[in-house]
DOVOTI-759066 format. One record per atom (N, C-alpha, C, O, CB): x, z, y; chain; residue number from 0; residue in one letter; atom name. Coordinates in nm, 4 decimals, m for minus. Each point is the difference from the previous one (the first is absolute). Glycine has a CB too. Layout:
        px        pz        py  c    k  r   a
         X         Z         Y  A  NUM  a  CA
...
***
This chain:
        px        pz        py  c    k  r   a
    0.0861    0.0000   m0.1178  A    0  x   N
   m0.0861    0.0000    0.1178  A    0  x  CA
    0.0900    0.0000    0.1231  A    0  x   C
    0.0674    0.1010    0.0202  A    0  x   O
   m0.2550    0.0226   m0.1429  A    0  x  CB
    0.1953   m0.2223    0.2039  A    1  x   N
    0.0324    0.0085    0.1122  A    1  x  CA
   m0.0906    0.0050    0.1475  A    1  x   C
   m0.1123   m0.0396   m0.0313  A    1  x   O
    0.2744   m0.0503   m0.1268  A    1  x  CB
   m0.1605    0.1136    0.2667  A    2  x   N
   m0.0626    0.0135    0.1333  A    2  x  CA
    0.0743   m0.1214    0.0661  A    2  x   C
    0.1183   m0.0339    0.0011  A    2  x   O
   m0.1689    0.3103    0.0112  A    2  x  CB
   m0.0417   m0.3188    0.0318  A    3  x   N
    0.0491   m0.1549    0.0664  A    3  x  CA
   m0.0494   m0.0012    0.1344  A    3  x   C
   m0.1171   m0.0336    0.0177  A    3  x   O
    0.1003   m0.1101   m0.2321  A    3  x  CB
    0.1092    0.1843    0.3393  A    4  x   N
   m0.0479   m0.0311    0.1021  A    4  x  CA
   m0.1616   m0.1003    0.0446  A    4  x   C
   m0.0970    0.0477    0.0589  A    4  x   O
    0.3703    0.0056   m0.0709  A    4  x  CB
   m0.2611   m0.1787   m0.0309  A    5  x   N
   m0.1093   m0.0504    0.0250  A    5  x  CA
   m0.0231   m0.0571   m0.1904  A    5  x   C
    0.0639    0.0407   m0.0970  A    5  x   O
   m0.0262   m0.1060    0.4342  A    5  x  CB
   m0.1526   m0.0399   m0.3339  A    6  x   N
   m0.0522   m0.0843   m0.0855  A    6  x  CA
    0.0528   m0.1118   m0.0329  A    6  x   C
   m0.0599   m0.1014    0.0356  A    6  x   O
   m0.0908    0.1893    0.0264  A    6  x  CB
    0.2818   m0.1025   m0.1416  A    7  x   N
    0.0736   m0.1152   m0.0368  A    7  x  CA
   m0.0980   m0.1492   m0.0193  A    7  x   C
   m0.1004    0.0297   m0.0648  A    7  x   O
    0.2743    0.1640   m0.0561  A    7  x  CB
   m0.1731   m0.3051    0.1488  A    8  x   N
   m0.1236   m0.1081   m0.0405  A    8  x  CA
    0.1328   m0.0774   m0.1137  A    8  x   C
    0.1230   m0.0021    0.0028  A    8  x   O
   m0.3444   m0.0533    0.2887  A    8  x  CB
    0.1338    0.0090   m0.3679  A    9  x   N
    0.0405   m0.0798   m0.1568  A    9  x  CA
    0.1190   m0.1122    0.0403  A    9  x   C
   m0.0228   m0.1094    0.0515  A    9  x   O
   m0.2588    0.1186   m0.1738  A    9  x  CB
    0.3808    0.0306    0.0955  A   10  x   N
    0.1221   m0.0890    0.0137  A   10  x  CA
    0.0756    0.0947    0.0680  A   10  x   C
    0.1126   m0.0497   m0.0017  A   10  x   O
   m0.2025   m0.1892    0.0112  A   10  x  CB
    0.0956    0.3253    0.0386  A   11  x   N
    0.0476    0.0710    0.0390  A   11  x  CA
    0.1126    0.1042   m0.0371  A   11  x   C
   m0.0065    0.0574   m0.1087  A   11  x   O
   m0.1791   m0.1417    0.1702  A   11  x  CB
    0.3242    0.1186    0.0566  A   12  x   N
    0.1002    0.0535   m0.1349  A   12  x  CA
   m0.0466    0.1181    0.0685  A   12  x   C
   m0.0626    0.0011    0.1060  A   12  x   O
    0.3054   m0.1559   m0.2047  A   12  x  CB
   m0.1968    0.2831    0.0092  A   13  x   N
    0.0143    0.1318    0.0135  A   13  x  CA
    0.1354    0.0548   m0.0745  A   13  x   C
    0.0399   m0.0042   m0.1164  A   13  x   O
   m0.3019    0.0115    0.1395  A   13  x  CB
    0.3097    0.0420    0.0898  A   14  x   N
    0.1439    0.0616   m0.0446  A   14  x  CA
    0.0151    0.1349   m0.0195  A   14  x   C
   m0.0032    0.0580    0.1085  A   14  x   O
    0.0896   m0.2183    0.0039  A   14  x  CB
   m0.0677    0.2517   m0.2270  A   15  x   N
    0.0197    0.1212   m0.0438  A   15  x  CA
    0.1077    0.0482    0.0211  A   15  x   C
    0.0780   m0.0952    0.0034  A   15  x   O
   m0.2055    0.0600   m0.1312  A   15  x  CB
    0.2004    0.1602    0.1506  A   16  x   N
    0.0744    0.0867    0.0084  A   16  x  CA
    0.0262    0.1200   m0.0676  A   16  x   C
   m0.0363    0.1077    0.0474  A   16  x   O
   m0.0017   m0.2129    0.1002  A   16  x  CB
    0.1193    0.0930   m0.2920  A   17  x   N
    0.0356    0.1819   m0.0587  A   17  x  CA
    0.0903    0.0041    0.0199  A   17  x   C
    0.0708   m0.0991    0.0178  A   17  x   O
   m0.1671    0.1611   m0.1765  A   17  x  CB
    0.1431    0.0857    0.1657  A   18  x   N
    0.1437    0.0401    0.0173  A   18  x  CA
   m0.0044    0.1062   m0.1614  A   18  x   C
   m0.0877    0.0599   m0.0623  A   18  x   O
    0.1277   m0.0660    0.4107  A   18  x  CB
    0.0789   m0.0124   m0.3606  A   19  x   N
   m0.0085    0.0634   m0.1027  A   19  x  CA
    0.0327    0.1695   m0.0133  A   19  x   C
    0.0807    0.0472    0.0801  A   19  x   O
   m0.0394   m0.2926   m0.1386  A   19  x  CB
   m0.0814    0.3016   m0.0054  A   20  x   N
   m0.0179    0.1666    0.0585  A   20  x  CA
    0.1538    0.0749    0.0183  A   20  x   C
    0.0191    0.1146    0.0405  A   20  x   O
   m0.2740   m0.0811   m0.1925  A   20  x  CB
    0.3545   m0.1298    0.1112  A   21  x   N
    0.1080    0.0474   m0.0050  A   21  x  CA
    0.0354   m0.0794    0.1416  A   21  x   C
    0.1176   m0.0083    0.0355  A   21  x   O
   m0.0740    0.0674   m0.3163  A   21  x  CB
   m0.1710   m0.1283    0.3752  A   22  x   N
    0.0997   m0.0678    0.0775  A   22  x  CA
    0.1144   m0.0954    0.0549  A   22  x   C
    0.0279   m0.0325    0.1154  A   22  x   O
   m0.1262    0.1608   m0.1662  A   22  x  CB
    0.1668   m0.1692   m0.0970  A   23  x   N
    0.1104   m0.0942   m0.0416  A   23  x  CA
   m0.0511   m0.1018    0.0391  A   23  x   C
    0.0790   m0.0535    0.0778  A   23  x   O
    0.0163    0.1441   m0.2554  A   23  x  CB
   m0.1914   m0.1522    0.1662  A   24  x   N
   m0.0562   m0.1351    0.0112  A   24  x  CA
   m0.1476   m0.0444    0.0425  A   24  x   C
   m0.0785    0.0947    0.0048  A   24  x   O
    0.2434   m0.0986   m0.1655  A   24  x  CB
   m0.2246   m0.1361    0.1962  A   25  x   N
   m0.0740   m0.0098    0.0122  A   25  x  CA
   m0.0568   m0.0961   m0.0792  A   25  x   C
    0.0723   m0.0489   m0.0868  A   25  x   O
   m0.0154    0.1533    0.2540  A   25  x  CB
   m0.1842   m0.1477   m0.1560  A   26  x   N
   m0.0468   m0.1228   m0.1098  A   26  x  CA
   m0.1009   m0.0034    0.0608  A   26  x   C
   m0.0765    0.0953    0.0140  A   26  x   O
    0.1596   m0.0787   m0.2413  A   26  x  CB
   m0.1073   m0.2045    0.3032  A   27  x   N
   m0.0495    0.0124    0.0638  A   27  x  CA
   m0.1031   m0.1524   m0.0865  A   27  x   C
    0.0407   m0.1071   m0.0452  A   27  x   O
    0.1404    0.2857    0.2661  A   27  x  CB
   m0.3273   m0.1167   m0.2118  A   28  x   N
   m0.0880   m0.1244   m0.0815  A   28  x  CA
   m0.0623   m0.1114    0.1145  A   28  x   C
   m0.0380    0.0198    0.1154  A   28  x   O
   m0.0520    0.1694   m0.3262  A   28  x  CB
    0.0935   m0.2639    0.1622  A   29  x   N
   m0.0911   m0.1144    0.0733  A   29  x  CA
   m0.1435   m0.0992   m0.1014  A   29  x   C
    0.0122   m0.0936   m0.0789  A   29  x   O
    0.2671    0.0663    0.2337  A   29  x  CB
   m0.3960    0.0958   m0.1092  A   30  x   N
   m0.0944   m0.0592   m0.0463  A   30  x  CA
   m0.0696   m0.0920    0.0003  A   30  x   C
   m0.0765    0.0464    0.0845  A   30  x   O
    0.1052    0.0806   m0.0845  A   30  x  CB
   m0.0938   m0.2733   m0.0343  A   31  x   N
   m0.0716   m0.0375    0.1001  A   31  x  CA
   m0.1274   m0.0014   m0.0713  A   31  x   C
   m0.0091   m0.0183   m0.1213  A   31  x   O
    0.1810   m0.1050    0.2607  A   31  x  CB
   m0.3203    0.1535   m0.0196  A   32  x   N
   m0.1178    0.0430    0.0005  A   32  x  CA
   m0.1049   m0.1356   m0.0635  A   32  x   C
   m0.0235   m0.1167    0.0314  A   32  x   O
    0.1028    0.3061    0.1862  A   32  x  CB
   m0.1109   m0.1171   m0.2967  A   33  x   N
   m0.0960   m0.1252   m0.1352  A   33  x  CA
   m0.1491    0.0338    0.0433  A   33  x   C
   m0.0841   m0.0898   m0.0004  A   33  x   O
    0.2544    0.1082   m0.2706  A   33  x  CB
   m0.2084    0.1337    0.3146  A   34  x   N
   m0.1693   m0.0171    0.0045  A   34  x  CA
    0.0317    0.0809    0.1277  A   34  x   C
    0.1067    0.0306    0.0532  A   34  x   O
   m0.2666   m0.0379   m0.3241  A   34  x  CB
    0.0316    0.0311    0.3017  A   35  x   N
   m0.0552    0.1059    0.0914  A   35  x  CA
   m0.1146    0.0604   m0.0170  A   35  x   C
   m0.0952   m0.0747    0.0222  A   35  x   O
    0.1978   m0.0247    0.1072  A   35  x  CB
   m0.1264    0.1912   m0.1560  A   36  x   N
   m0.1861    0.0459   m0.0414  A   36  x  CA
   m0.0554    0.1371    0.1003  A   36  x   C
    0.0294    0.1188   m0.0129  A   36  x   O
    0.0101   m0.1820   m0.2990  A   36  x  CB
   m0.1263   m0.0003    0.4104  A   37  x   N
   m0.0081    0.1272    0.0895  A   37  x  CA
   m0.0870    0.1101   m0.0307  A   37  x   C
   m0.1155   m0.0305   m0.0300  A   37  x   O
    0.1647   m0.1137    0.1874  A   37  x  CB
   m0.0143    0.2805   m0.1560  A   38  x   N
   m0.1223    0.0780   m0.0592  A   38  x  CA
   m0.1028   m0.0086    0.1174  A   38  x   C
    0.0251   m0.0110    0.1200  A   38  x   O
    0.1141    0.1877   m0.2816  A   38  x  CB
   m0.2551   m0.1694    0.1024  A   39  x   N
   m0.1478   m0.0104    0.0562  A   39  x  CA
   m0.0511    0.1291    0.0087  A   39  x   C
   m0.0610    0.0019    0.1070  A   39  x   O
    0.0130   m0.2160   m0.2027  A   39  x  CB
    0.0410    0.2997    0.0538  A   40  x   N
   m0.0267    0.0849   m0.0005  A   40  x  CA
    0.1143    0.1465    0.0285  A   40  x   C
    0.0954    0.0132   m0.0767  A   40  x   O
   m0.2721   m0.1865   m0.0467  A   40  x  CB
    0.1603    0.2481    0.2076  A   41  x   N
    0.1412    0.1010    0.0608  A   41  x  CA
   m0.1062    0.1803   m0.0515  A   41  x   C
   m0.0484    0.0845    0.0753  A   41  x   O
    0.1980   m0.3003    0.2493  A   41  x  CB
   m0.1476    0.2086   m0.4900  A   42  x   N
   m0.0598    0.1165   m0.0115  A   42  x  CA
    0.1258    0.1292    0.0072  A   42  x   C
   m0.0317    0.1091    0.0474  A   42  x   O
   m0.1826   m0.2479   m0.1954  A   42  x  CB
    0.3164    0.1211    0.1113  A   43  x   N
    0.0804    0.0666    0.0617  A   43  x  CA
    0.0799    0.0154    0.1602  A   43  x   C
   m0.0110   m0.0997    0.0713  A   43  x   O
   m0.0099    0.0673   m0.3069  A   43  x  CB
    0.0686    0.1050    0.2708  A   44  x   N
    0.0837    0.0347    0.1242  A   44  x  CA
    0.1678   m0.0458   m0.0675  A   44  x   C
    0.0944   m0.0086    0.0786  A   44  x   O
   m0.2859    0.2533    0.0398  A   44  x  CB
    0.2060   m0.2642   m0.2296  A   45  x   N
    0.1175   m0.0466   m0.0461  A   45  x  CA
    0.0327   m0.1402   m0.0659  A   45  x   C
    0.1077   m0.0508   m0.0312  A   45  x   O
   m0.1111    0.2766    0.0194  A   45  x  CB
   m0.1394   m0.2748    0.0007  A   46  x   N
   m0.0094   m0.1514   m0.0967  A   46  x  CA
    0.0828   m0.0661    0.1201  A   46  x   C
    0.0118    0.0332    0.1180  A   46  x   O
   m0.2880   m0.0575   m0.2812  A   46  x  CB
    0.3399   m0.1036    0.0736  A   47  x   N
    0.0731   m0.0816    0.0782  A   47  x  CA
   m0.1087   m0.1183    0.0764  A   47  x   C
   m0.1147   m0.0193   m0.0403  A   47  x   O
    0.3412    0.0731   m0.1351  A   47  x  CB
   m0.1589   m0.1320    0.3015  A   48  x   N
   m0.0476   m0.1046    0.0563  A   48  x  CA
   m0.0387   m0.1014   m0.0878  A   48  x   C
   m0.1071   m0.0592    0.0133  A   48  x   O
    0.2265    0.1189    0.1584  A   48  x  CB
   m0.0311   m0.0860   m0.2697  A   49  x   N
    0.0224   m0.1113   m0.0914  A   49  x  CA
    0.0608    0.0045   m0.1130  A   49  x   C
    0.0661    0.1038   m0.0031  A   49  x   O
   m0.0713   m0.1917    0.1654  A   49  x  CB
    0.0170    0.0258   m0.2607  A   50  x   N
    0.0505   m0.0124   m0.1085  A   50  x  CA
    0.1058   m0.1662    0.0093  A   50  x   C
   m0.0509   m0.1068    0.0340  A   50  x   O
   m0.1891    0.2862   m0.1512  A   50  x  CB
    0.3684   m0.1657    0.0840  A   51  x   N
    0.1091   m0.1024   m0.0181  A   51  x  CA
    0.0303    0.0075   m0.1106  A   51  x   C
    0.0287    0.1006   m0.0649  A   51  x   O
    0.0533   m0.1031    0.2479  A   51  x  CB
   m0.0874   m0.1449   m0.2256  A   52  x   N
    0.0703   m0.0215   m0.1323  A   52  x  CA
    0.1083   m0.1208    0.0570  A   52  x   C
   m0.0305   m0.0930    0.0747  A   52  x   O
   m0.1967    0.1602   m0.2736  A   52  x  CB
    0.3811   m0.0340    0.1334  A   53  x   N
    0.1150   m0.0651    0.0398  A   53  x  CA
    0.0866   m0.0195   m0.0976  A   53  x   C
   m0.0018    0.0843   m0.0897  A   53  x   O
   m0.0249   m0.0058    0.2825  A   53  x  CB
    0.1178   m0.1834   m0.2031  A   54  x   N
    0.1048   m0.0369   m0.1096  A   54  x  CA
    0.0936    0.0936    0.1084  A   54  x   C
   m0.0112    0.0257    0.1199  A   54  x   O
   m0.0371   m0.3168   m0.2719  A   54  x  CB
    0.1776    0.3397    0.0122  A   55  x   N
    0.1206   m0.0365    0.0448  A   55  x  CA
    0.1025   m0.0733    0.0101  A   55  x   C
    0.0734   m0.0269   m0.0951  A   55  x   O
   m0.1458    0.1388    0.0752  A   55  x  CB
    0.0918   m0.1612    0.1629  A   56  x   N
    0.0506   m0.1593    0.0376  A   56  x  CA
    0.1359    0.0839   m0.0288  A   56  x   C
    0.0058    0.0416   m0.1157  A   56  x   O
   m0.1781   m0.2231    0.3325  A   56  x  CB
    0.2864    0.2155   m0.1313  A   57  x   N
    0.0928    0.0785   m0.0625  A   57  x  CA
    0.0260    0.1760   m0.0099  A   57  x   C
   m0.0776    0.0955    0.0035  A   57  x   O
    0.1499   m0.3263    0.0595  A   57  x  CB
    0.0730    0.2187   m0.0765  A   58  x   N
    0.0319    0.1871    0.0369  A   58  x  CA
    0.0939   m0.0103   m0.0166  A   58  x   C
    0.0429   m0.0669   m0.0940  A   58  x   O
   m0.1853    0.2122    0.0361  A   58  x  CB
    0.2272   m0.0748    0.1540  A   59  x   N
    0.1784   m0.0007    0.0011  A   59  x  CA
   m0.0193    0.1467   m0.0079  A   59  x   C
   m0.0981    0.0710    0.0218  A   59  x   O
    0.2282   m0.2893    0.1435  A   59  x  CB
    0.0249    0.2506   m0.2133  A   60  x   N
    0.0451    0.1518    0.0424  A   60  x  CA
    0.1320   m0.0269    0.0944  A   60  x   C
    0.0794   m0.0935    0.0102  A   60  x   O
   m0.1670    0.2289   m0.2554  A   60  x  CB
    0.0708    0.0035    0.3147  A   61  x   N
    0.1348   m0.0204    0.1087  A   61  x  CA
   m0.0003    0.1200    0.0229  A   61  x   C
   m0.0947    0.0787   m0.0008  A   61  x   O
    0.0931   m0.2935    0.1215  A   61  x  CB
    0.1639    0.2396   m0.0888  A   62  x   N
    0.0168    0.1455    0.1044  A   62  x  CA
   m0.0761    0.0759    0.0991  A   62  x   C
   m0.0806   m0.0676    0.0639  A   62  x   O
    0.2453   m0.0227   m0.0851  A   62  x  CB
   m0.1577    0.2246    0.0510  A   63  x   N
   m0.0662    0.0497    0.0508  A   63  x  CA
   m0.0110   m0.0495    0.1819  A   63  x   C
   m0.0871    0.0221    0.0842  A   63  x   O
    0.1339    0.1493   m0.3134  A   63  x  CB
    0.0874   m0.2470    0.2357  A   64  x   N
   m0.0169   m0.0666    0.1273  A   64  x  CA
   m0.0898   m0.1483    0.0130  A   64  x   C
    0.0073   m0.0800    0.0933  A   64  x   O
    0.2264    0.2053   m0.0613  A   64  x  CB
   m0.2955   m0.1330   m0.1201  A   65  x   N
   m0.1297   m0.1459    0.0020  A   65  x  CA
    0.1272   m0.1583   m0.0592  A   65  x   C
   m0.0162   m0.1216   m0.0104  A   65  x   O
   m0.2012    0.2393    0.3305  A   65  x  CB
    0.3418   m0.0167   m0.3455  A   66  x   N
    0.0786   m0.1181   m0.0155  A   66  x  CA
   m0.0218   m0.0741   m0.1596  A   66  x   C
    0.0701    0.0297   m0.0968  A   66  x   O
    0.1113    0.0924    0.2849  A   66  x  CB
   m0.2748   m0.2068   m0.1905  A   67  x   N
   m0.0305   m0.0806   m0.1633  A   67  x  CA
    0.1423   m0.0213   m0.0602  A   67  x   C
    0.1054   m0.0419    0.0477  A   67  x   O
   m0.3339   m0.1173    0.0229  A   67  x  CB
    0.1903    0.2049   m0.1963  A   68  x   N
    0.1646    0.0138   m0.0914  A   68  x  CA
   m0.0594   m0.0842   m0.1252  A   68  x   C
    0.0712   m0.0795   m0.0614  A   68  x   O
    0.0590    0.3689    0.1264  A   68  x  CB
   m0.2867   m0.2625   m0.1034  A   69  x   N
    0.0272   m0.0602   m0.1817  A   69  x  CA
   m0.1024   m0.0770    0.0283  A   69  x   C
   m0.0712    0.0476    0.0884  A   69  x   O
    0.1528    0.1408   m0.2834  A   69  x  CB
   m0.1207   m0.3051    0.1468  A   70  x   N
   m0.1302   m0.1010   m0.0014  A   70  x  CA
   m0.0663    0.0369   m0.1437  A   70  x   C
    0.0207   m0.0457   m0.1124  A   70  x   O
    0.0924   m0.1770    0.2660  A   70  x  CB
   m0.1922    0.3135   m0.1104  A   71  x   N
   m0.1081   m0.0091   m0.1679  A   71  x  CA
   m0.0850   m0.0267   m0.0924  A   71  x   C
   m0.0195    0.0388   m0.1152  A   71  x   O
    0.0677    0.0222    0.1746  A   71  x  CB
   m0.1296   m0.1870    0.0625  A   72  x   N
   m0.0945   m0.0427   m0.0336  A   72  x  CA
    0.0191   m0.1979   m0.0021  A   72  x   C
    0.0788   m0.0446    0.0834  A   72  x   O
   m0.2003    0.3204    0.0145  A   72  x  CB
    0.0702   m0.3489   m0.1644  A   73  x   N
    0.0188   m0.1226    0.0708  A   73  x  CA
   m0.1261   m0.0602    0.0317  A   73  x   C
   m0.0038   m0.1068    0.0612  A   73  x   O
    0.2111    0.0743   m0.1665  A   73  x  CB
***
């Protein structure tokens, strides 16, 4: 589950960010956006805006300075 500033539209990339708990590194994903499904109904105070469904286009890992070191995905 991620929080997405706004509502990605279909073709769309979305770029992820973990660090890893030790900090050493980062790995950073790049998705791109296949559906969009808006909820209609807001019976919770916590339900999301929308529902995204996305491939993963790639994901590198790199140092904790954003510096990309390994290509892991093709």
């Amino acid at each position: 589950m991620v929080n997405l500033p706004q509502i990605p539209k279909i073709g769309e990339t979305i770029v992820v960010e973990r660090i890893s708990p030790q900090k050493e590194f980062v790995i950073i994903f790049e998705y791109i956006v296949t559906a969009v499904q808006f909820n209609a109904s807001r019976e919770s105070v916590d339900a999301a805006d929308a529902q995204v469904n996305a491939f993963l286009n790639h994901c590198w890992e790199g140092t904790s300075n954003f510096k990309v070191t390994n290509f892991l995905e093709q």
